[in-house]
C-alpha positions in Angstrom: 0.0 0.0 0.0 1.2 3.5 -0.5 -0.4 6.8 -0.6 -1.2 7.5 -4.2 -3.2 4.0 -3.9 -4.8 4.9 -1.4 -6.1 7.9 -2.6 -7.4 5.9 -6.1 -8.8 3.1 -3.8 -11.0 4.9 -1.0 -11.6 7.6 -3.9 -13.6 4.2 -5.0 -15.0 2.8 -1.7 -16.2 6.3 -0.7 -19.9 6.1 -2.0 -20.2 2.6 -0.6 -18.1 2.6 2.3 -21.4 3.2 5.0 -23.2 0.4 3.5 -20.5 -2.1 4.0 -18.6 -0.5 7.6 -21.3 1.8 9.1 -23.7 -0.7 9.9 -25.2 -4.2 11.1 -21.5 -5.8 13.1 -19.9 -2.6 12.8 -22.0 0.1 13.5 -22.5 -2.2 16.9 -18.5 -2.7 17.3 -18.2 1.2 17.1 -21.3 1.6 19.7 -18.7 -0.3 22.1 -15.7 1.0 21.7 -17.0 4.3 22.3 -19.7 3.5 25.3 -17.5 3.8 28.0 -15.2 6.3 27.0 -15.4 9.4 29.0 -15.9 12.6 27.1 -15.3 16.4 29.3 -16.5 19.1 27.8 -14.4 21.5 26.0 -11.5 18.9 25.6 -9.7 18.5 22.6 -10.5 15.4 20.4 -8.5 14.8 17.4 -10.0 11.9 14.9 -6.9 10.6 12.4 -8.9 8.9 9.8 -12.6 9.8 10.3 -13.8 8.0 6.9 -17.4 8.8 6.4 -17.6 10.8 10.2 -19.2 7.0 11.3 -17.5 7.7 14.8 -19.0 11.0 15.0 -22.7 9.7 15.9 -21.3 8.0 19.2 -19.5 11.4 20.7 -21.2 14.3 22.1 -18.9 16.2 19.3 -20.8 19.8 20.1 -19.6 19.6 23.9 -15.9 19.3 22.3 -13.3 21.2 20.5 -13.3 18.6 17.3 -10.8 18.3 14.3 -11.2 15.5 12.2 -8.6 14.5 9.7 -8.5 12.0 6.4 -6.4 11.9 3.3 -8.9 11.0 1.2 -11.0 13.8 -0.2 -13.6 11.7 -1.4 -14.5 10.3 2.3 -13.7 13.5 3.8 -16.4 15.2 1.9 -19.0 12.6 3.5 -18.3 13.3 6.5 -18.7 16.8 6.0 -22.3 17.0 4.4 -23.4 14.9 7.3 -22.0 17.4 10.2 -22.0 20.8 8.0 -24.0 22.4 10.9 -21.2 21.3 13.6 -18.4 23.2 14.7 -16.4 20.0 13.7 -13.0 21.3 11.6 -12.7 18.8 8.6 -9.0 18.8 7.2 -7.3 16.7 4.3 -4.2 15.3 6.0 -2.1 12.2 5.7 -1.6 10.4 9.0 1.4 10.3 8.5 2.5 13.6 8.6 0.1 15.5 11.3 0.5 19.0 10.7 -0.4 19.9 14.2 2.0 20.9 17.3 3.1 18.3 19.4 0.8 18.4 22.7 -2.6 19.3 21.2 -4.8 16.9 22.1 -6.3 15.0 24.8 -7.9 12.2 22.9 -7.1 11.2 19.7 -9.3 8.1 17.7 -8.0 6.4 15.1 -10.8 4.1 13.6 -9.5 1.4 11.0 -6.3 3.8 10.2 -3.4 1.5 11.0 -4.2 -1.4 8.9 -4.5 0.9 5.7 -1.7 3.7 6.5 1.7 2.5 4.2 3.3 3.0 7.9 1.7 2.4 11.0 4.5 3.0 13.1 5.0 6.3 11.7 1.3 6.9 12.0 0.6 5.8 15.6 4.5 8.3 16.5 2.5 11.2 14.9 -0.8 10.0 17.0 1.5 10.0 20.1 3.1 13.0 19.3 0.3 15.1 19.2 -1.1 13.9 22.6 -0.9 16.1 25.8 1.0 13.9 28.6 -1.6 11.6 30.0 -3.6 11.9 27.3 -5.8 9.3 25.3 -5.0 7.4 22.0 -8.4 5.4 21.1 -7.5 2.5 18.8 -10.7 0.3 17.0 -8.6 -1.3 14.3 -8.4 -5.3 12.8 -5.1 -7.1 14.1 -3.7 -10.2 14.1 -4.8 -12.4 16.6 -3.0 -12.2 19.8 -0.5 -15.2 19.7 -1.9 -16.3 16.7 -0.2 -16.7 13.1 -3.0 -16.1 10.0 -4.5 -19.2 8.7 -2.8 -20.3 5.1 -5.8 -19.0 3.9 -5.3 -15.7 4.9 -1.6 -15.2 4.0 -3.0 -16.8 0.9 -5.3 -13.5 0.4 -3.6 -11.3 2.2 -1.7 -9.6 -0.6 -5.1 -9.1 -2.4 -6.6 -7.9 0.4 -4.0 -5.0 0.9 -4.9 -4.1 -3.0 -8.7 -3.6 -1.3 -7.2 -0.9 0.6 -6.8 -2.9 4.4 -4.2 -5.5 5.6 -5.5 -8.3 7.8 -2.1 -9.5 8.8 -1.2 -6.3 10.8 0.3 -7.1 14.1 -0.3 -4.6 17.2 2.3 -6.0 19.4 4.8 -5.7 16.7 3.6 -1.9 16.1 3.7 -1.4 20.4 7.5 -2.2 20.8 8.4 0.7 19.0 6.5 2.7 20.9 6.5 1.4 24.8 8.3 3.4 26.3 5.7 6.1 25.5 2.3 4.8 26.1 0.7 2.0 28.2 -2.0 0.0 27.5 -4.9 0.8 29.5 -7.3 -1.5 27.8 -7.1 -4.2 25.2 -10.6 -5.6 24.2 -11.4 -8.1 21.4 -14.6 -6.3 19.8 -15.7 -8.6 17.0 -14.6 -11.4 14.6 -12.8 -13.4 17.3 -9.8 -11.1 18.7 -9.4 -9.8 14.6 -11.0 -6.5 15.6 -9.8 -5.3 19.0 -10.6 -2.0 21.3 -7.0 -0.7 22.2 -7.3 2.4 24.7 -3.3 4.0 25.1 -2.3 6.2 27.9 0.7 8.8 27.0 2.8 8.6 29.5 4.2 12.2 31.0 5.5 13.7 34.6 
């Protein structure tokens, strides 16, 4: 996967993407992974790949100081029409590069981003970056199994998969080394499909 892929493929899924990932199993998953997540008013919530704003019906986004970032400007657009009457600030941005000051934010969401980013670990750095000390990083992504290797079958289709615009063989623990001595896991949930879509909650750690 790169970037100028990207762009083509989610350029394609855009009109469709609510009908496949905004509803039935995942409009439930995002329901959870958001239920007990405590919002304050007037905090700062950065969402890195907000899609089709599908995340955006399970926060109380007017109490909040919302940006809400994609690299797509086929998805981004979506999201817009549906909250044009919000005080949510919609940016084209790649993940990768977050052109935002280090220490912005208290919570920052990433919904499906790692597995479709060309580099996670550079993605989830920025994500940290940009976190206040103690802040939140709210992961709802597709991973490998914990302790598990992909079936043949999946390693089979795994390369055709990534063409789709996702990779199923992405591996969190893998992606958390690099970053440990930053962040602690402060919850690690398996969400749906058997442990392949997990609820990750990261704490930034700071003085």
């Amino acid at each position: 996967m790169n970037n100028r892929w990207n762009h083509f493929i989610y350029r394609c899924w855009a009109p469709f993407y609510d009908v496949f990932f905004n509803h039935g199993i995942f409009y439930k998953a995002r329901r959870q992974v958001f239920q007990d997540v405590l919002f304050k008013p007037k905090q700062r919530v950065l969402f890195v790949g907000i899609g089709t704003g599908a995340d955006l019906t399970f926060v109380p986004y007017n109490d909040l100081q919302v940006k809400a970032i994609d690299y797509s400007e086929e998805m981004l657009q979506k999201a817009q029409d549906k909250y044009k009457n919000s005080s949510i600030e919609f940016l084209q941005m790649d993940a990768q590069q977050l052109g935002f000051e280090s220490n912005s934010f208290d919570i920052v969401v990433a919904s499906l981003l790692l597995s479709v980013v060309p580099n996670p670990n550079m993605a989830l750095k920025e994500m940290i970056r940009v976190t206040k000390d103690k802040g939140t990083i709210l992961i709802f992504d597709k991973f490998e199994p914990t302790n598990k290797q992909l079936s043949f079958g999946k390693k089979m289709f795994r390369p055709l998969i990534k063409l789709l615009g996702t990779d199923i063989g992405l591996s969190f623990e893998s992606i958390y080394k690099n970053i440990e001595n930053q962040c602690e896991i402060q919850e690690d949930l398996d969400v749906m499909m058997k442990g392949l879509y997990r609820k990750i909650i990261l704490q930034k750690k700071g003085d």
